[in-house]
C-alpha positions in Angstrom: -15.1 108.6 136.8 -18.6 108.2 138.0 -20.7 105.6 136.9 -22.9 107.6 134.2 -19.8 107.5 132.3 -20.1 103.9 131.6 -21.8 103.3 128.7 -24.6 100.9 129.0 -22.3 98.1 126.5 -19.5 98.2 129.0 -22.6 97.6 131.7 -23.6 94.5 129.9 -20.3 93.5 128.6 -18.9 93.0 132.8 -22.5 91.2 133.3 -22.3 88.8 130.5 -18.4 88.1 131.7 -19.5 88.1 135.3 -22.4 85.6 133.8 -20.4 83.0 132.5 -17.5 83.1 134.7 -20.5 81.6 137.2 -21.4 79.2 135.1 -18.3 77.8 134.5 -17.2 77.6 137.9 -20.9 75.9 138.6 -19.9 73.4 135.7 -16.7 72.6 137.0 -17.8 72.2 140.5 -20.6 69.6 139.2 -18.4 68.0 137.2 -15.6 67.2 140.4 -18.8 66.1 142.0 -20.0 63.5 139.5 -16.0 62.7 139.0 -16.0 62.2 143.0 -19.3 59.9 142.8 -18.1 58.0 139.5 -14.7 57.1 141.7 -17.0 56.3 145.0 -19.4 54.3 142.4 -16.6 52.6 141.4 -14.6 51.7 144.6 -17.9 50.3 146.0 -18.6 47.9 142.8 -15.3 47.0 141.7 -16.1 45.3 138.2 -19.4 45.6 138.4 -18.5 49.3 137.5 -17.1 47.9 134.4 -19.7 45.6 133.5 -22.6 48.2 134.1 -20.8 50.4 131.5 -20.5 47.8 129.1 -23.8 47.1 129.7 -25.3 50.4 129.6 -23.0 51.9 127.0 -22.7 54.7 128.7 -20.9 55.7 131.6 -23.4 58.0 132.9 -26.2 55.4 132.2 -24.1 53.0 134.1 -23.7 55.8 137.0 -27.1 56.5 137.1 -28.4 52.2 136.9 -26.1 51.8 139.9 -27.5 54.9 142.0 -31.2 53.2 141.6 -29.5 49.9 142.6 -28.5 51.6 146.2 -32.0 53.6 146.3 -33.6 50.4 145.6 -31.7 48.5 148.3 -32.4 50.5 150.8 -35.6 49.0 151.1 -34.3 45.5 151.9 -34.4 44.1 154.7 -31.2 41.9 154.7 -30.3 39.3 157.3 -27.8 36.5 158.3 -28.9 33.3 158.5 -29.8 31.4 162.2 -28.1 28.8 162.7 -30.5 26.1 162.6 -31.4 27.6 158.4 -27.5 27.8 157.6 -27.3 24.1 159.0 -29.9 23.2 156.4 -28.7 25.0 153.6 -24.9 23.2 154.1 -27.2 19.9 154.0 -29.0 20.4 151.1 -25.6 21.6 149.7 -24.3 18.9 150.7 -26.5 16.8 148.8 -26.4 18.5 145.6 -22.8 18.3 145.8 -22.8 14.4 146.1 -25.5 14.3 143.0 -23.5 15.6 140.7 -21.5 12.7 140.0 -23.8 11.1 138.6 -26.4 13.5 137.2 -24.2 17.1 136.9 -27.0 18.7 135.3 -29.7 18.3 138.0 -27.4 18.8 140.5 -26.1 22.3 138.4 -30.4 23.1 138.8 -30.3 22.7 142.0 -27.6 24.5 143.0 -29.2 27.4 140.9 -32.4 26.8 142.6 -30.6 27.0 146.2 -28.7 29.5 145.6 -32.2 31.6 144.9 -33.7 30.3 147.9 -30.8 30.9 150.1 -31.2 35.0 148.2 -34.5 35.2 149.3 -33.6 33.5 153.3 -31.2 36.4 153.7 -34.1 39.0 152.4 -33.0 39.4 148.5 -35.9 40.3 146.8 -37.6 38.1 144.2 -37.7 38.2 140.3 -35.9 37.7 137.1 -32.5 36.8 137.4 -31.1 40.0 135.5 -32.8 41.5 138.6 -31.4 39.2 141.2 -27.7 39.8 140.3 -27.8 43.7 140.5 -29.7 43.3 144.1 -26.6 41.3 144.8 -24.5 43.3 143.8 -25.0 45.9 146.1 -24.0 44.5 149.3 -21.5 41.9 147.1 -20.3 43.1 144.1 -17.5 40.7 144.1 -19.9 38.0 143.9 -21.8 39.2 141.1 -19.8 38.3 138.3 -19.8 34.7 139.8 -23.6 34.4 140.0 -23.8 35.3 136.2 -21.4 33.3 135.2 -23.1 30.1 136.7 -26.1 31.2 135.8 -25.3 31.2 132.3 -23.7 27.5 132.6 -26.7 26.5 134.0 -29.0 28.1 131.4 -26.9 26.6 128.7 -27.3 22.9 130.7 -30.4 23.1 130.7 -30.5 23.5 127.0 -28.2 20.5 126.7 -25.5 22.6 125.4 -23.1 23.0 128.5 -19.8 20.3 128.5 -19.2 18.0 132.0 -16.3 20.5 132.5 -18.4 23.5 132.0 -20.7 22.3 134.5 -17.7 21.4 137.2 -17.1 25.0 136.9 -20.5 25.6 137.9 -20.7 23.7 141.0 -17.4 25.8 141.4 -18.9 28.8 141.1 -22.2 28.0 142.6 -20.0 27.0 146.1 -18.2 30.2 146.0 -21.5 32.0 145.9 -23.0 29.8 148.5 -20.0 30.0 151.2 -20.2 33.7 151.0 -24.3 34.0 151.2 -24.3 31.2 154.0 -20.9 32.3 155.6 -20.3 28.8 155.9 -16.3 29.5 155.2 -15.9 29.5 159.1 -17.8 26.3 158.8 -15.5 24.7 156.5 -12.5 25.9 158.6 -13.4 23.8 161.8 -14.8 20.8 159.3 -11.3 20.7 158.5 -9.5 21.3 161.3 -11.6 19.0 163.1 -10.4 16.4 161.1 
């Protein structure tokens, strides 16, 4: 048969076929990819992952507020402390610490207040808090959920509305968040080996 034969439906009939057997092999090859990028998205936030969808409502949303997180941080310039700055951060540490005996919510304010100034020592950018804890979490996700959670004891405290034990956990939380940002845990190893 030669191709005059065909009549022009048949033509347009393999094109349309042709057509959208493309475009459903370039859907299915975009959707492996975002799949492939939700499950790298997710390995490299852990729960933040979770809470960025619950957050967003949307999974995509969520996808796409944690892309603009990395694009954003690639801008930092992040740093570890010197030595002689991580020796006065554990002193003024320290001394919160021993406060908050006696006054628990200043010494909860303070350890908010250092735990900023230690963000912006290692080369966290400034702002809002919201704004703060997703720059965290992009080089520690882990720690993310921590600084919220203290956060919102502290804001609470500062309203009058937090308990003592509410505000323990803080100073709890607030530690955890400054051993990791101050790497001091190696520092608390040889405190205590030392002794």
């Amino acid at each position: 048969m030669s191709i005059n034969t065909y009549s022009p439906h048949i033509i347009v009939g393999a094109c349309v076929i042709v057509l959208v057997v493309m475009l459903l092999i370039a859907w299915g090859v975009a959707r492996q990819r975002r799949r492939l990028r939700s499950g790298e998205l997710r390995q490299r936030f852990g729960s933040e992952f979770d809470h960025a969808v619950v957050r967003y409502n949307s999974r995509r949303q969520a996808e796409a507020a944690l892309e603009a997180r990395l694009k954003r941080a690639d801008g930092y310039q992040l740093r570890p402390l010197t030595a002689e700055e991580r020796s006065r951060f554990v002193s003024e540490w320290d001394a919160i610490q021993s406060r908050f005996v006696d006054h628990p919510r200043g010494a909860v304010t303070e350890a908010d207040e250092l735990i900023n100034n230690l963000l912006q020592a290692r080369g966290f950018p400034g702002g809002r808090f919201d704004q703060r804890a997703d720059d965290l979490s992009v080089t520690h996700p882990r720690m993310a959920d921590t600084y919220r959670r203290a956060y919102g004891i502290a804001v609470r405290s500062g309203k009058n509305e937090a308990t003592t034990e509410e505000l323990r956990t803080a100073m709890i939380l607030y530690r955890a968040l400054f051993d990791g940002l101050a790497e001091t845990r190696t520092l608390t190893i040889r405190r205590s080996e030392a002794a």
